[in-house]
C-alpha positions in Angstrom: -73.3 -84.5 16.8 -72.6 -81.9 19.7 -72.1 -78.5 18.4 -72.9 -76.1 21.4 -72.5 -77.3 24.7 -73.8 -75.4 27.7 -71.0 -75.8 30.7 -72.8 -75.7 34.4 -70.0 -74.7 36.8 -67.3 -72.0 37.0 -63.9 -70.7 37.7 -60.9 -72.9 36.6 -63.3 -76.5 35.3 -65.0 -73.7 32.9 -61.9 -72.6 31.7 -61.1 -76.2 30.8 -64.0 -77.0 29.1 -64.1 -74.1 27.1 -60.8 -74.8 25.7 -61.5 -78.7 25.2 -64.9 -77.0 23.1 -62.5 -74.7 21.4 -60.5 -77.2 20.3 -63.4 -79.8 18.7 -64.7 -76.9 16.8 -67.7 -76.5 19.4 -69.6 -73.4 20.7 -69.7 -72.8 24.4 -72.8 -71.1 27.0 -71.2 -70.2 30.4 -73.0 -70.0 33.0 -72.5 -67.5 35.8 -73.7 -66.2 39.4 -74.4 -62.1 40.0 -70.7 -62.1 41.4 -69.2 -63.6 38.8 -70.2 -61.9 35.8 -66.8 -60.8 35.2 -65.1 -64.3 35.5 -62.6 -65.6 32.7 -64.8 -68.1 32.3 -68.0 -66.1 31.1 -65.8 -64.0 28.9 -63.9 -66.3 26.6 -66.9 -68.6 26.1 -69.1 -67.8 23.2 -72.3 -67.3 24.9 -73.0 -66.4 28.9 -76.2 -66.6 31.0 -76.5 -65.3 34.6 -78.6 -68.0 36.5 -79.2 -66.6 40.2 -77.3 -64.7 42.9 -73.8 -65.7 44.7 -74.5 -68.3 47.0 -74.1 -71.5 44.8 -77.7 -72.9 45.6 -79.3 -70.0 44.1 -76.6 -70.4 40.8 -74.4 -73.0 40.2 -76.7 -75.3 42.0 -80.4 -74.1 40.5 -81.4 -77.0 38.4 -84.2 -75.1 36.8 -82.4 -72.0 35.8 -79.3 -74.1 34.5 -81.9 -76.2 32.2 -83.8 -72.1 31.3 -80.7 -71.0 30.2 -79.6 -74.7 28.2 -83.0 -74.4 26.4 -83.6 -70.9 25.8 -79.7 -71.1 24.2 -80.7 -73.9 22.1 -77.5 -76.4 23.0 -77.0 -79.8 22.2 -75.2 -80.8 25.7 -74.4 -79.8 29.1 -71.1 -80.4 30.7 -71.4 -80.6 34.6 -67.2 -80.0 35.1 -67.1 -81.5 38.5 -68.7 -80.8 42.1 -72.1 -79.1 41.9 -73.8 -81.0 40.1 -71.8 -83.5 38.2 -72.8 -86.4 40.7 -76.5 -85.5 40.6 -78.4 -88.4 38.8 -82.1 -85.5 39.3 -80.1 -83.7 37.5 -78.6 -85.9 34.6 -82.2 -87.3 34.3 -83.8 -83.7 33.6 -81.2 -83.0 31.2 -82.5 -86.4 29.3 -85.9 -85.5 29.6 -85.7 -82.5 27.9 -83.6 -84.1 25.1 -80.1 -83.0 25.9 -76.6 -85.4 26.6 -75.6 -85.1 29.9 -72.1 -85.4 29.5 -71.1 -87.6 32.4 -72.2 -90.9 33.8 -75.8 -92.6 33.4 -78.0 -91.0 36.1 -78.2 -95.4 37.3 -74.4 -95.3 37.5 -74.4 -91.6 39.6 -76.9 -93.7 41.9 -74.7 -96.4 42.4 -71.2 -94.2 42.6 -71.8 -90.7 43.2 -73.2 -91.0 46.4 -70.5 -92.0 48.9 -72.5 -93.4 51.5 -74.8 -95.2 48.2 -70.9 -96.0 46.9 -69.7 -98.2 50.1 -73.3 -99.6 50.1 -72.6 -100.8 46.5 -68.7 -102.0 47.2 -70.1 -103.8 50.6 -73.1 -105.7 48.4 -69.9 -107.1 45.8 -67.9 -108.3 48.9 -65.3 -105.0 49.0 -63.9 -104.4 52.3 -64.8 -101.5 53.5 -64.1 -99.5 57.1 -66.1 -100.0 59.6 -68.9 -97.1 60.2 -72.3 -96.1 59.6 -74.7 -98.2 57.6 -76.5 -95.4 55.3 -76.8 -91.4 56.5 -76.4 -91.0 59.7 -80.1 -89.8 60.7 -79.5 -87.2 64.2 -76.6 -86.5 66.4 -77.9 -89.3 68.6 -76.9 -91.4 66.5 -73.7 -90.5 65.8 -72.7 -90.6 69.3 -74.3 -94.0 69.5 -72.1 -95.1 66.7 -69.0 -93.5 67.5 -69.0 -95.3 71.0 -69.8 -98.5 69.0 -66.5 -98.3 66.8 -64.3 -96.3 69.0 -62.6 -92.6 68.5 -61.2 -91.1 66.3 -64.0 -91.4 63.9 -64.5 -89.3 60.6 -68.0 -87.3 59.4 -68.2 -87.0 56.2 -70.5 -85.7 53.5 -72.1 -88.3 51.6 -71.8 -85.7 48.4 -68.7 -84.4 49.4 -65.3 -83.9 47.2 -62.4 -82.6 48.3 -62.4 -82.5 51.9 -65.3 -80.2 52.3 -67.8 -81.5 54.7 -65.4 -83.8 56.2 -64.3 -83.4 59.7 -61.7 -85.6 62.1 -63.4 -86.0 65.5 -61.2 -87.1 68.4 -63.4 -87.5 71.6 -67.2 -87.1 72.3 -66.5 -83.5 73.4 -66.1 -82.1 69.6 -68.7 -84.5 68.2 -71.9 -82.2 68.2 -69.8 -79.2 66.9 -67.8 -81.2 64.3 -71.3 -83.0 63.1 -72.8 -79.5 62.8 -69.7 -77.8 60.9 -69.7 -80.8 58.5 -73.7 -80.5 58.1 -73.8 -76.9 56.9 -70.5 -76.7 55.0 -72.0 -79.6 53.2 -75.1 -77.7 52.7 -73.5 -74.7 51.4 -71.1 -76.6 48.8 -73.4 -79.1 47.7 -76.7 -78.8 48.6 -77.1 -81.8 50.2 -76.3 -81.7 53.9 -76.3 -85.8 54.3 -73.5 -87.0 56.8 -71.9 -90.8 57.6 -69.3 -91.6 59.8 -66.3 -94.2 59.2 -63.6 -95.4 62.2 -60.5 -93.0 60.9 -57.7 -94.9 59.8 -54.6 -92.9 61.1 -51.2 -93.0 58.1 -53.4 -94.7 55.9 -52.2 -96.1 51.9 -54.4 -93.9 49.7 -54.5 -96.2 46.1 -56.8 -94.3 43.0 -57.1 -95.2 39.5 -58.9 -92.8 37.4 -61.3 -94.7 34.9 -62.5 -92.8 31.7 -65.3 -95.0 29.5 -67.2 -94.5 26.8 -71.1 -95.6 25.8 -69.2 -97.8 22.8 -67.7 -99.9 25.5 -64.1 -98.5 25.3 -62.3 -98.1 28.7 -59.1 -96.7 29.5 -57.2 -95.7 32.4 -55.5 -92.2 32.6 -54.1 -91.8 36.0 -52.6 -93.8 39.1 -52.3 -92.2 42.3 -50.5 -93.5 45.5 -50.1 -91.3 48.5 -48.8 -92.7 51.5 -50.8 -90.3 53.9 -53.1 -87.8 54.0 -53.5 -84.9 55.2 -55.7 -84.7 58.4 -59.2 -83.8 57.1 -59.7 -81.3 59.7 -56.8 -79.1 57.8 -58.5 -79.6 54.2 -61.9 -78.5 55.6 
């Protein structure tokens, strides 16, 4: 039985979570950067820990203070919210080792799925269509021109542990290719710690279908959402 529940990620997700807790009767640790010590979040959960300084690899993304502050506060669970590290299977594996539910998917299933470039391998091995592109992280710049010429512009660089159009950029010609790779490289750096890159042939007015999937470890499965946009927006305005 959960009964405190340590929640690693901020802002509006927090907020969330703490009221889900709330709710079930369960105690709540925030965790927090220097900056945000006087977030929403860190005051209406029950417990808050600071866990490193503003940039988010120093914080929201330091895997050993986030499991300091889980242990030293004695919690039964940590709740990852989404981005940082909710698609990081180091991560779910430490929080196993040292005996507390990652609450989120198996750290075999984040392999498989969490890992965009890892999540077309996986569709492509089942016999999914998938758009043409880069076979795995793309490995220099060389190789992105190399591959762009191969599939034709436009083409689209995007962050293998991106979400939310962050560390995505639309690339027209060769021209903006080495400054689009390298805007895409650090923003993915800075927002997810993990500056890995692949490119796909962009697919101008695509149909964007997505059915959100929600399962349990008993084997129940339901699905809670269906999205269909007809187009959307250009990636270099979501950047």
């Amino acid at each position: 039985m959960v009964e405190k529940v340590l929640i690693a990620n901020r802002g509006e997700i927090a907020l969330r979570i703490v009221r889900s807790c709330r709710e079930l009767g369960i105690a709540t640790v925030a965790v927090f950067s220097t900056v945000d010590k006087k977030a929403l979040h860190v005051q209406l959960a029950d417990e808050a820990v600071c866990v490193g300084d503003s940039l988010s690899n120093k914080s929201y993304l330091n895997i050993p203070n986030i499991l300091a502050a889980a242990t030293s506060r004695g919690v039964d669970a940590i709740h990852p919210g989404y981005g940082f590290l909710a698609e990081n299977d180091k991560f779910a594996e430490m929080c196993n080792d040292h005996g507390i539910v990652f609450i989120g998917p198996s750290p075999k299933a984040i392999r498989s799925m969490g890992d965009k470039s890892t999540a077309k391998e996986t569709m492509e091995a089942v016999g999914v269509p998938t758009v043409p592109g880069s076979k795995g992280l793309l490995s220099n710049i060389d190789e992105a021109y190399k591959l762009a010429d191969d599939i034709g512009y436009p083409v689209i660089i995007k962050a293998t542990a991106g979400g939310g159009g962050r560390g995505m950029r639309l690339v027209e010609n060769a021209d903006n290719l080495d400054k689009m790779f390298k805007a895409a490289q650090g923003e993915a750096e800075a927002a997810f710690g993990n500056d890995g890159l692949y490119m796909e042939k962009f697919i101008r007015k695509p149909r964007h279908v997505e059915i959100q999937i929600l399962a349990d470890r008993s084997g129940n499965v339901e699905w809670i959402n269906f999205l269909m946009v007809d187009q959307l927006p250009k990636p270099g305005v979501i950047s």
